[in-house]
C-alpha positions, 0 to 999 in steps of 0.5 A, a space after each residue: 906556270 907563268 908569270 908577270 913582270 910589274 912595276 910600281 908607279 906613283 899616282 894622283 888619285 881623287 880621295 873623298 874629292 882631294 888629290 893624294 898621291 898613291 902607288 899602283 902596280 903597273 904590269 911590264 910587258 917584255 916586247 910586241 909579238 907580231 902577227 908573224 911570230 903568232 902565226 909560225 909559233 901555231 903552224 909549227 903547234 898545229 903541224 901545219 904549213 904557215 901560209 895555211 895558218 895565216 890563211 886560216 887567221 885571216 878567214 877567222 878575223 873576217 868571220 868574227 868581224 862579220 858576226 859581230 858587226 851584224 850583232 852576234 856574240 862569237 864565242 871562241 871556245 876555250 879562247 874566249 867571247 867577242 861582242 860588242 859594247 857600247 858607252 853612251 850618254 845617261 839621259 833623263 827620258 826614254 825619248 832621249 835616248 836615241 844612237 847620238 847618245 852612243 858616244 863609241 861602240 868597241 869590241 870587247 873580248 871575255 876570256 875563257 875561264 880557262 884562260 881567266 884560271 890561268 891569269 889567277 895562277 900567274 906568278 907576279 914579280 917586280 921589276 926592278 928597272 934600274 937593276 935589269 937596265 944596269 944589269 944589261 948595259 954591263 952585258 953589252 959592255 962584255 960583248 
């Protein structure tokens, strides 16, 4: 099973309309997984070749771009859910509430429940920054 790095920051939050500072777990994420590694890690999963996998990631982007921009939830199977969402101005009447009330429509992705189930079992562990970083200057220092 999987787990997650974190790490704990301190925070200012509003408490009954006074600031008091708190601590929050904030996750870590180890690096940024290109598209290309993406890519070549489900051709190699598939058994396909990888230009027919980027192939097949761009015509599904573009699908789901298309329905979604024409009003359509997309729902992708064991991955998860697509559709659009909108945050707008609260307004007092019905004739208010008109589309310069919407202040930004994004998209929003639901993951599965498999995937969710997944999530709820990951294993979190602290990350100790000052000993990770430390720990790899003394690698570096080795090489």
């Amino acid at each position: 099973m999987g787990g997650f790095k974190y790490r704990v920051k301190k925070v200012d939050i509003d408490l009954h309309k006074r600031k008091v500072e708190g601590y929050k777990v904030q996750l870590v994420n180890d690096s940024i997984i290109a598209e290309e590694e993406v890519v070549r890690y489900a051709a190699q999963s598939a058994g396909i070749p990888e230009s027919m996998m980027r192939a097949c990631t761009i015509a599904i982007a573009d699908a789901i771009r298309f329905y979604v921009i024409n009003g359509h939830k997309v729902s992708f199977g064991k991955f998860g859910n697509f559709r659009l969402k909108v945050e707008n101005t609260c307004v007092d009447t019905l004739e208010e509430c008109q589309a310069d009330t919407v202040k930004r429509i994004n998209l929003h992705f639901t993951p599965s429940t498999k995937i969710k189930d997944l999530l709820n079992k990951a294993e979190l562990k602290k990350w100790d920054f000052l000993s990770e970083s430390a720990s790899s200057e003394e690698n570096q220092s080795e090489e």
